[in-house]
Biopython code that builds the backbone (N, CA, C, O; Angstrom):
import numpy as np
from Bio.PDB.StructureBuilder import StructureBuilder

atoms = [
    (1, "UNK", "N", (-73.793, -13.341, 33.641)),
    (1, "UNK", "CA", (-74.291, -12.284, 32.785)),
    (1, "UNK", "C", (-73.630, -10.965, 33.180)),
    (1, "UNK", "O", (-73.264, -11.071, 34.350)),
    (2, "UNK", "N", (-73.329, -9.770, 32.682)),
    (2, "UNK", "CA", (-72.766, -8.927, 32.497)),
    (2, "UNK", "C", (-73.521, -7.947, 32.696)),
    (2, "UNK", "O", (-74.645, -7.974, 32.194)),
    (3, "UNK", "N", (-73.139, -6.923, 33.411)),
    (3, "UNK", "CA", (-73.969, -5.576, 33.617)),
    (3, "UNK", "C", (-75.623, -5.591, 33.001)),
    (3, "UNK", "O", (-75.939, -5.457, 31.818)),
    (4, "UNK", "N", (-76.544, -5.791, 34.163)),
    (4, "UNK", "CA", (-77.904, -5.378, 33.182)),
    (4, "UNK", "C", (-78.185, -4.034, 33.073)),
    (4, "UNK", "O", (-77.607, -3.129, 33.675)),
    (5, "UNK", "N", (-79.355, -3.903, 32.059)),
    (5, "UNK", "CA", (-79.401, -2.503, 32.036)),
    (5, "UNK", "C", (-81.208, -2.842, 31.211)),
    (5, "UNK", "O", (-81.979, -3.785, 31.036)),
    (6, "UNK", "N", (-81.120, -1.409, 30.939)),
    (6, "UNK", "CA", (-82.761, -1.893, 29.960)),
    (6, "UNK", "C", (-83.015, -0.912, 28.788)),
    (6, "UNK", "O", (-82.722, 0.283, 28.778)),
    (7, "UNK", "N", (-83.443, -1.421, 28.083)),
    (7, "UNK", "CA", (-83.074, -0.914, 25.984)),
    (7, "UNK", "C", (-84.532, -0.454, 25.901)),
    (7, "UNK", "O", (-85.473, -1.080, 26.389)),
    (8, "UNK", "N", (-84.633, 0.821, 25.167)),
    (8, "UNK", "CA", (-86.241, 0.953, 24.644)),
    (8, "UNK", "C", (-85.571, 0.933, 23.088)),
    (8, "UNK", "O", (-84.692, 1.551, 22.488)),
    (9, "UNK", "N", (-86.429, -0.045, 22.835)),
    (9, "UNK", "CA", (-86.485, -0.305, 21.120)),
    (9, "UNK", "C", (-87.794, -0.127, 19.955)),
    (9, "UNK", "O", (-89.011, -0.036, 20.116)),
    (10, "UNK", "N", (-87.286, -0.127, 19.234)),
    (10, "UNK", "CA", (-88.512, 0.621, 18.498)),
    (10, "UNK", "C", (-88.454, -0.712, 17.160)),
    (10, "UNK", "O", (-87.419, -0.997, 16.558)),
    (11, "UNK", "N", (-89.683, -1.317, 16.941)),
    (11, "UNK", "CA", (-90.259, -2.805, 16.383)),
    (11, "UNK", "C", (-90.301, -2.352, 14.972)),
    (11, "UNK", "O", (-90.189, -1.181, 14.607)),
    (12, "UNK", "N", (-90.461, -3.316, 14.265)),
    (12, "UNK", "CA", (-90.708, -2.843, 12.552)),
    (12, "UNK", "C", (-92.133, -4.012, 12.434)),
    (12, "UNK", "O", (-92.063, -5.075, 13.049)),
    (13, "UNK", "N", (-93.341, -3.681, 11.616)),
    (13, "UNK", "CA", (-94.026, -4.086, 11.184)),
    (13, "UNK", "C", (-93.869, -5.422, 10.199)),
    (13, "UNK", "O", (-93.290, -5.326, 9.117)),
    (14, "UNK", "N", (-94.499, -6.813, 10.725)),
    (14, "UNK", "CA", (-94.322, -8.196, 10.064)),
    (14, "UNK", "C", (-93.860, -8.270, 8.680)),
    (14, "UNK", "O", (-92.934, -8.944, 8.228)),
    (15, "UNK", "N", (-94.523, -7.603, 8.178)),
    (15, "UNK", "CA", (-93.425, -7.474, 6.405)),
    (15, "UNK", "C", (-92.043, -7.618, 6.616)),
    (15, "UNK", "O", (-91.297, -8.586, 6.475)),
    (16, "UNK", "N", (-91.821, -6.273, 7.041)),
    (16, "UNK", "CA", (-90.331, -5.578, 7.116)),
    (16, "UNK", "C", (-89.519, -6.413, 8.179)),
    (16, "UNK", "O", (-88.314, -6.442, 7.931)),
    (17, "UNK", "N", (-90.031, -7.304, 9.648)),
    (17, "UNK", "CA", (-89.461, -8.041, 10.409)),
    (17, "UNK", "C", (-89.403, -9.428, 9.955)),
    (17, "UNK", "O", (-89.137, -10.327, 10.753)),
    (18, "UNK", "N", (-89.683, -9.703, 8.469)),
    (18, "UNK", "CA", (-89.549, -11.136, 7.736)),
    (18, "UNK", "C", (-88.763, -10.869, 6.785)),
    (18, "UNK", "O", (-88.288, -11.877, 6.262)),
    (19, "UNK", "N", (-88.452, -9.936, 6.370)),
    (19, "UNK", "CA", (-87.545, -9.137, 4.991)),
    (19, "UNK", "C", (-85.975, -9.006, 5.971)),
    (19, "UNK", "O", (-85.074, -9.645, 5.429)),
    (20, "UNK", "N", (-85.597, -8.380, 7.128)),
    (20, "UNK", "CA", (-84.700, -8.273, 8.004)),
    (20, "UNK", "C", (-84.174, -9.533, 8.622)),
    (20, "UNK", "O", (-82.961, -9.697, 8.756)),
    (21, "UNK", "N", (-85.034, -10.409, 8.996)),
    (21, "UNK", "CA", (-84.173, -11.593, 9.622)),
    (21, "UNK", "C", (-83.995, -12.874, 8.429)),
    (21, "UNK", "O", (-83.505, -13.980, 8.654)),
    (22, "UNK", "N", (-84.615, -12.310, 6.933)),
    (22, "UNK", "CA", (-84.244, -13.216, 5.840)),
    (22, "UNK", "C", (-82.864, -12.788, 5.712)),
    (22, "UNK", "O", (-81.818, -13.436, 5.742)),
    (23, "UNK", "N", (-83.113, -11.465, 5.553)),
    (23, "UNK", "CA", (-81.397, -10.863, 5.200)),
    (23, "UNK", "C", (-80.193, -11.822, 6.108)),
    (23, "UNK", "O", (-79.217, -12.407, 5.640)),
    (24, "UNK", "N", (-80.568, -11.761, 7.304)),
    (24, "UNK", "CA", (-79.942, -12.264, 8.583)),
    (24, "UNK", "C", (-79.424, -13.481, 8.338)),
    (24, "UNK", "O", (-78.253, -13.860, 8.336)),
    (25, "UNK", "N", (-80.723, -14.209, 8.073)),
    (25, "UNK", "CA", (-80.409, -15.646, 7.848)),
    (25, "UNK", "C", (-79.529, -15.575, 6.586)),
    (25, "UNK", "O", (-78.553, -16.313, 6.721)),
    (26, "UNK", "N", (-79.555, -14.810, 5.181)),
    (26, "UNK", "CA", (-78.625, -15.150, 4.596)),
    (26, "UNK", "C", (-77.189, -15.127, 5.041)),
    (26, "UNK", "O", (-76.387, -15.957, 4.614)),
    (27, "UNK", "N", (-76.833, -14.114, 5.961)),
    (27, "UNK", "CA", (-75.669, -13.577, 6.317)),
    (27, "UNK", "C", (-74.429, -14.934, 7.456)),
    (27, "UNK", "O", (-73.229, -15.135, 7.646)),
    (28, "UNK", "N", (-75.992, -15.590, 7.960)),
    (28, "UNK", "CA", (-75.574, -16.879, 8.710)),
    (28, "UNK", "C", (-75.140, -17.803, 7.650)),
    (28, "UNK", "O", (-74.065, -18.400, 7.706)),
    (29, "UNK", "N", (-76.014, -17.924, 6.645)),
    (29, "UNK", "CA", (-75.506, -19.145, 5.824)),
    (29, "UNK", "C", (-74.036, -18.696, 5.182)),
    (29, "UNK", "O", (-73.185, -19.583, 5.123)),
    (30, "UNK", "N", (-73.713, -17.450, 4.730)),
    (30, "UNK", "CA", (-72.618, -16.826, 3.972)),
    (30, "UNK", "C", (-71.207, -17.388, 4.834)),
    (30, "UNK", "O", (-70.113, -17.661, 4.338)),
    (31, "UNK", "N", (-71.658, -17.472, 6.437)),
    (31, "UNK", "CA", (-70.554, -17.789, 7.248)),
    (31, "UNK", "C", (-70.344, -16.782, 8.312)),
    (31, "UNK", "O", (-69.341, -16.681, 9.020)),
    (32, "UNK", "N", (-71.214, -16.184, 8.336)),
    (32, "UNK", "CA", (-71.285, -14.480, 9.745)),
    (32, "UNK", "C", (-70.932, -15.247, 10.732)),
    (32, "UNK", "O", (-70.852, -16.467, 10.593)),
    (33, "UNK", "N", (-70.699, -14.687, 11.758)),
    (33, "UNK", "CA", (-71.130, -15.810, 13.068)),
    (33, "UNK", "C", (-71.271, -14.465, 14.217)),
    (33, "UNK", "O", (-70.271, -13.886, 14.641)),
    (34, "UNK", "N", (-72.646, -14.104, 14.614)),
    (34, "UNK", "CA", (-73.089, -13.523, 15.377)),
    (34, "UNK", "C", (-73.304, -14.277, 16.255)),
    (34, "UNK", "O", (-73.253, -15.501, 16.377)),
    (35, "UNK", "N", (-73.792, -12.690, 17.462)),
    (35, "UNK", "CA", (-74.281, -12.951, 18.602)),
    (35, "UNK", "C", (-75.132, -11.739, 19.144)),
    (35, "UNK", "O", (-74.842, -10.855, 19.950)),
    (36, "UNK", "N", (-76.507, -12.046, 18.288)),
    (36, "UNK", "CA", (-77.691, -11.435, 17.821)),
    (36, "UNK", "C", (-78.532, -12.526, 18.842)),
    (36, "UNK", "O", (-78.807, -13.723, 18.753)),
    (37, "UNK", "N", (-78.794, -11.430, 19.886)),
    (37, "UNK", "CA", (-79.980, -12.323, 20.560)),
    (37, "UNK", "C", (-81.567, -13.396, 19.744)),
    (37, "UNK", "O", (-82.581, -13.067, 19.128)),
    (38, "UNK", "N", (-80.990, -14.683, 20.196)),
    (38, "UNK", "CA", (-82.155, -15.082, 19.208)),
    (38, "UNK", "C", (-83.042, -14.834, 19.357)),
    (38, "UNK", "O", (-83.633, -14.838, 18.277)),
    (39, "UNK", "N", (-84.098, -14.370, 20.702)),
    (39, "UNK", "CA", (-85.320, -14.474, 20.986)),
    (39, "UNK", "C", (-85.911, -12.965, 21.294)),
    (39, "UNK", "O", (-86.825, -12.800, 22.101)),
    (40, "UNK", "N", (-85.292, -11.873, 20.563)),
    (40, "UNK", "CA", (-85.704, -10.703, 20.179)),
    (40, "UNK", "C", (-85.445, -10.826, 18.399)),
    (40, "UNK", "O", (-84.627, -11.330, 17.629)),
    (41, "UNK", "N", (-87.095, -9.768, 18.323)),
    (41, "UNK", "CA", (-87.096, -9.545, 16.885)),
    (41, "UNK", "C", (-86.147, -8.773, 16.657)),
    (41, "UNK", "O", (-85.485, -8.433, 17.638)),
    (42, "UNK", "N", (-85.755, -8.231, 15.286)),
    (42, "UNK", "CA", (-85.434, -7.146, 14.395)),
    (42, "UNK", "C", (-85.637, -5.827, 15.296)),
    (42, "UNK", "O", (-86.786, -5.666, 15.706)),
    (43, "UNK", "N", (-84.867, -5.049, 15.589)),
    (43, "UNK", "CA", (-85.361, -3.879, 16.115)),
    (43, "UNK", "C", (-84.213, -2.473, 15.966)),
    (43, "UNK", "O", (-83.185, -2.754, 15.350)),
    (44, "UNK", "N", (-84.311, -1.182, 16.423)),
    (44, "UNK", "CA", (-83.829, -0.535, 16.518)),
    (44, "UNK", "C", (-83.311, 0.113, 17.891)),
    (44, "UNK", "O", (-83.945, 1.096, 18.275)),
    (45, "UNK", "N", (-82.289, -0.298, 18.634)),
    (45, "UNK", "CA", (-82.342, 0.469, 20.006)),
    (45, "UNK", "C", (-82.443, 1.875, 19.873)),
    (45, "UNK", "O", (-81.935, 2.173, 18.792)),
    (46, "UNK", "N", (-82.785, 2.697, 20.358)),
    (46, "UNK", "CA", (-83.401, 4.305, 20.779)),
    (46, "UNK", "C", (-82.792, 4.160, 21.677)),
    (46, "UNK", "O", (-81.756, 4.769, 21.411)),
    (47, "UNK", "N", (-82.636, 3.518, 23.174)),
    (47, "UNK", "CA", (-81.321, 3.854, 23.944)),
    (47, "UNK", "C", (-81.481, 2.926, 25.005)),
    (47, "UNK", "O", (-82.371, 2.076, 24.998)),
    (48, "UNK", "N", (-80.519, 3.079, 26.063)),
    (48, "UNK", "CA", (-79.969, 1.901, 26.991)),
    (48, "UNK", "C", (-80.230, 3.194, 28.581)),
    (48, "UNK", "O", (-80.002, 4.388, 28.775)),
    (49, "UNK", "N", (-80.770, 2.129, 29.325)),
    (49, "UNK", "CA", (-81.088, 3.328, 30.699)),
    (49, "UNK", "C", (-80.596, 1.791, 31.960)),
    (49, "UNK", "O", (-80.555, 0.561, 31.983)),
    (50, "UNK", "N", (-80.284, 3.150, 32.931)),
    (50, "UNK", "CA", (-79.727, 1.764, 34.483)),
    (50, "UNK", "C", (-81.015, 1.300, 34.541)),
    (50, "UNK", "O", (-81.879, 2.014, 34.033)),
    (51, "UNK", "N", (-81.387, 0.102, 35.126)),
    (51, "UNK", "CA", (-82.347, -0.385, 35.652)),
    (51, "UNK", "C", (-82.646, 0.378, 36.992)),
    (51, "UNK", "O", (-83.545, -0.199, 37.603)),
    (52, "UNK", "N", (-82.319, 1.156, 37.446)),
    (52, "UNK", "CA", (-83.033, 1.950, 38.885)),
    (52, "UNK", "C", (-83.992, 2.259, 38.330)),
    (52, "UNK", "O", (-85.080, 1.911, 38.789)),
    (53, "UNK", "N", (-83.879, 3.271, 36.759)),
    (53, "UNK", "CA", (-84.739, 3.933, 36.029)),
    (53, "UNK", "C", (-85.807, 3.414, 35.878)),
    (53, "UNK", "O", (-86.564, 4.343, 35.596)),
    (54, "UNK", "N", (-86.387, 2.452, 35.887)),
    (54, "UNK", "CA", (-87.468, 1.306, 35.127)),
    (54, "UNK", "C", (-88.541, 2.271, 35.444)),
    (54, "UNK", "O", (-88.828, 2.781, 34.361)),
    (55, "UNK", "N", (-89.419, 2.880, 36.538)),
    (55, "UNK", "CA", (-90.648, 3.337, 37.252)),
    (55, "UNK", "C", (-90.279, 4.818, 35.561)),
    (55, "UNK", "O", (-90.886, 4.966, 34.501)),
    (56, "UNK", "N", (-89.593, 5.234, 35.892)),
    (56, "UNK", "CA", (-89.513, 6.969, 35.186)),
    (56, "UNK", "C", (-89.511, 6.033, 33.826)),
    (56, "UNK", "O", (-90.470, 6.123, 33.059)),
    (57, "UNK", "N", (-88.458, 5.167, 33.548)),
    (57, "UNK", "CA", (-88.634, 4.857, 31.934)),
    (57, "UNK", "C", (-90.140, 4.427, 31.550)),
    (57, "UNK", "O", (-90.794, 4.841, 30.593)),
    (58, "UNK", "N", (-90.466, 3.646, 32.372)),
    (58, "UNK", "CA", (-92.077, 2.799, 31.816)),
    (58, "UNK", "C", (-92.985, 4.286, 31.563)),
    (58, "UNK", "O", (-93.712, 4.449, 30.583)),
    (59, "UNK", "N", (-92.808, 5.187, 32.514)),
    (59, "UNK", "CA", (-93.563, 6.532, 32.293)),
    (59, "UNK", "C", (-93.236, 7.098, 31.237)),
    (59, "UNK", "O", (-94.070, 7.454, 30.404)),
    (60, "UNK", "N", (-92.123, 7.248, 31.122)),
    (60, "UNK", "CA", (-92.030, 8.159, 29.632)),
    (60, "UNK", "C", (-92.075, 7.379, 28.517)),
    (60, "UNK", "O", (-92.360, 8.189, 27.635)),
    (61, "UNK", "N", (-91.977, 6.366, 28.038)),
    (61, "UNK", "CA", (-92.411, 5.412, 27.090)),
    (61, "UNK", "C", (-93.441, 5.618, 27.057)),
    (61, "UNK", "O", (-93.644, 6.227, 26.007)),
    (62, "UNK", "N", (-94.955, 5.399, 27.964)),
    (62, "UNK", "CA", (-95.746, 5.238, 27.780)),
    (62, "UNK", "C", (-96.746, 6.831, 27.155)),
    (62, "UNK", "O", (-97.667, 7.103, 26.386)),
    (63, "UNK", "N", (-96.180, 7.235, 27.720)),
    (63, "UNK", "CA", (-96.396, 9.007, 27.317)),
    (63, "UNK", "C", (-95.655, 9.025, 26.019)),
    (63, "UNK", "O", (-96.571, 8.943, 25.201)),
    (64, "UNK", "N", (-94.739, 9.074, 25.471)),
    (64, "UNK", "CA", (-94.085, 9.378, 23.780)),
    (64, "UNK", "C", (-95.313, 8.138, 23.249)),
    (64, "UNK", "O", (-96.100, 8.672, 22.466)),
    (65, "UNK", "N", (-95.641, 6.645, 23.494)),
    (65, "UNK", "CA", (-96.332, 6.033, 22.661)),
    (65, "UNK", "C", (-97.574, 6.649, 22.517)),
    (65, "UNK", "O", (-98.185, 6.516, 21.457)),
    (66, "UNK", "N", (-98.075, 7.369, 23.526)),
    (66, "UNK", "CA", (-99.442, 7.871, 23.239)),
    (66, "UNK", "C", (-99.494, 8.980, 22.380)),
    (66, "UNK", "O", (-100.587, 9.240, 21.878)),
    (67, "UNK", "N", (-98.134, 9.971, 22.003)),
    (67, "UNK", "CA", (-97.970, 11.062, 21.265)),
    (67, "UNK", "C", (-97.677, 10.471, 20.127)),
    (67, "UNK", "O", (-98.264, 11.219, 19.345)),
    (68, "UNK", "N", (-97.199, 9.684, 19.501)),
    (68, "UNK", "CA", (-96.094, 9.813, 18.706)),
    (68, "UNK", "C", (-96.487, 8.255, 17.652)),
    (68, "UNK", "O", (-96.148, 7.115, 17.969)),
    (69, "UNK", "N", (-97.137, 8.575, 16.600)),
    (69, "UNK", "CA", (-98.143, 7.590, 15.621)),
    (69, "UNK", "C", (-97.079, 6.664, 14.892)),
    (69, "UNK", "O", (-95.947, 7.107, 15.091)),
    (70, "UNK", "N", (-97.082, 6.064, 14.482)),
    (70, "UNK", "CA", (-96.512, 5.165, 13.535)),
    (70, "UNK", "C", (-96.201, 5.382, 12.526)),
    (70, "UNK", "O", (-97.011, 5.835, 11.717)),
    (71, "UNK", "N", (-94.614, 5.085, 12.125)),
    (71, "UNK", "CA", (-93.984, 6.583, 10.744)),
    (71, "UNK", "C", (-93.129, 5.643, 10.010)),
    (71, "UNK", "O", (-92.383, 4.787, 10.485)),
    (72, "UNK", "N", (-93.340, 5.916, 8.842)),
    (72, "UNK", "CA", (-92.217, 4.813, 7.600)),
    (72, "UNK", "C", (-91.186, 5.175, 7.610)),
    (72, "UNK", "O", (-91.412, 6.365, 7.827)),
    (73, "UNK", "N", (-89.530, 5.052, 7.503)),
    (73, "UNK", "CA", (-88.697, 5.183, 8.000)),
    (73, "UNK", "C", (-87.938, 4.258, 6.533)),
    (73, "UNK", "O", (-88.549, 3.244, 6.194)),
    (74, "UNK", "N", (-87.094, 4.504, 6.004)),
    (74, "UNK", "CA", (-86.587, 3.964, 4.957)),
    (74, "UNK", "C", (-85.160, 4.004, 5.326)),
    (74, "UNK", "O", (-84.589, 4.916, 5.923)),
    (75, "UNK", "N", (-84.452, 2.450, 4.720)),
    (75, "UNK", "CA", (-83.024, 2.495, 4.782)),
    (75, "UNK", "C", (-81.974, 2.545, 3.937)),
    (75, "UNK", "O", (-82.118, 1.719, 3.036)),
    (76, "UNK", "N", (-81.073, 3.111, 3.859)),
    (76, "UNK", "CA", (-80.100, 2.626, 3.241)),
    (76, "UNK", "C", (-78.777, 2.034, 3.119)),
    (76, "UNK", "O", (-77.968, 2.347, 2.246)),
    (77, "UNK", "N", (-78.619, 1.309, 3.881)),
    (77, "UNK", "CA", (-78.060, 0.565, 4.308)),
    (77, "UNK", "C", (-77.898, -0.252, 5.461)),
    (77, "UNK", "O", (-78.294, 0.337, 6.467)),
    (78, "UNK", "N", (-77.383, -1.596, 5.719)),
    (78, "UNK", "CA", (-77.411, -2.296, 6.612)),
    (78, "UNK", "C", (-76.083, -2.082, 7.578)),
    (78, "UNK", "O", (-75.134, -1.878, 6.821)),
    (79, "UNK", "N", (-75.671, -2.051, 8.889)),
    (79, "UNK", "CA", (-74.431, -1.999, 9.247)),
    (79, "UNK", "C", (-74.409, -3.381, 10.086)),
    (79, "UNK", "O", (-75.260, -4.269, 10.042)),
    (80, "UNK", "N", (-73.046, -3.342, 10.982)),
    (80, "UNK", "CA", (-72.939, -4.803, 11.730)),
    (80, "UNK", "C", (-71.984, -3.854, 12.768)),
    (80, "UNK", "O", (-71.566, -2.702, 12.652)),
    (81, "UNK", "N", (-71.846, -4.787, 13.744)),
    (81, "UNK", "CA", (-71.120, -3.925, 14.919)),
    (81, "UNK", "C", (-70.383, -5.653, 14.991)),
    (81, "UNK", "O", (-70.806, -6.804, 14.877)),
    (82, "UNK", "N", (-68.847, -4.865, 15.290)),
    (82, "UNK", "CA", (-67.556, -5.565, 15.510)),
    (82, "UNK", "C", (-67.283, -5.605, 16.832)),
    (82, "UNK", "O", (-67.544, -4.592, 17.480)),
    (83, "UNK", "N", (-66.750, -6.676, 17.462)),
    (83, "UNK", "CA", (-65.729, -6.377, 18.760)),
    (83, "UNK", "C", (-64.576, -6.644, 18.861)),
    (83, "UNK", "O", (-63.963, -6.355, 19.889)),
]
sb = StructureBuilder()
sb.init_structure("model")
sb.init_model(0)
sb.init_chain("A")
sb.init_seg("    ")
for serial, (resi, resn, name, xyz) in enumerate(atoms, 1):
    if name == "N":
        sb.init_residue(resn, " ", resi, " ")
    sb.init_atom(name, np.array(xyz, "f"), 0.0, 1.0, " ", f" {name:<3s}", serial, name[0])
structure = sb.get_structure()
């Protein structure tokens, strides 16, 4: 495995996380060929921190979740990341 590190991501509500990995799945059948972790949902990374960080990250996560309510967020468009 390759450099760890640790992602705070931000979840989408069961509707919208069955509407996103339908899309997905079409994109597999079309002939995509990712490497989309299977055993994470749909999500948005907000950002990538060293793992030393973990004690300060779990703190400030937990402090923005207690501020910061649940907000609709609309898209327009889908992207894909290349390597």
């Amino acid at each position: 495995m390759e450099k760890k590190f640790l992602c705070v991501m931000a979840g989408y509500d069961d509707k919208t996380e069955q509407h996103l990995a339908a899309l997905q799945n079409r994109l597999y059948e079309e002939g995509f060929i990712g490497t989309h972790t299977k055993d994470l949902p749909q999500h948005i990374t907000l950002g990538t921190f060293p793992v030393v960080e973990e004690n300060e990250l779990i703190s400030l996560v937990t402090q923005v979740s207690r501020e910061i309510k649940p907000f609709e967020i609309t898209f327009n468009h889908i992207g894909e990341f290349w390597q």
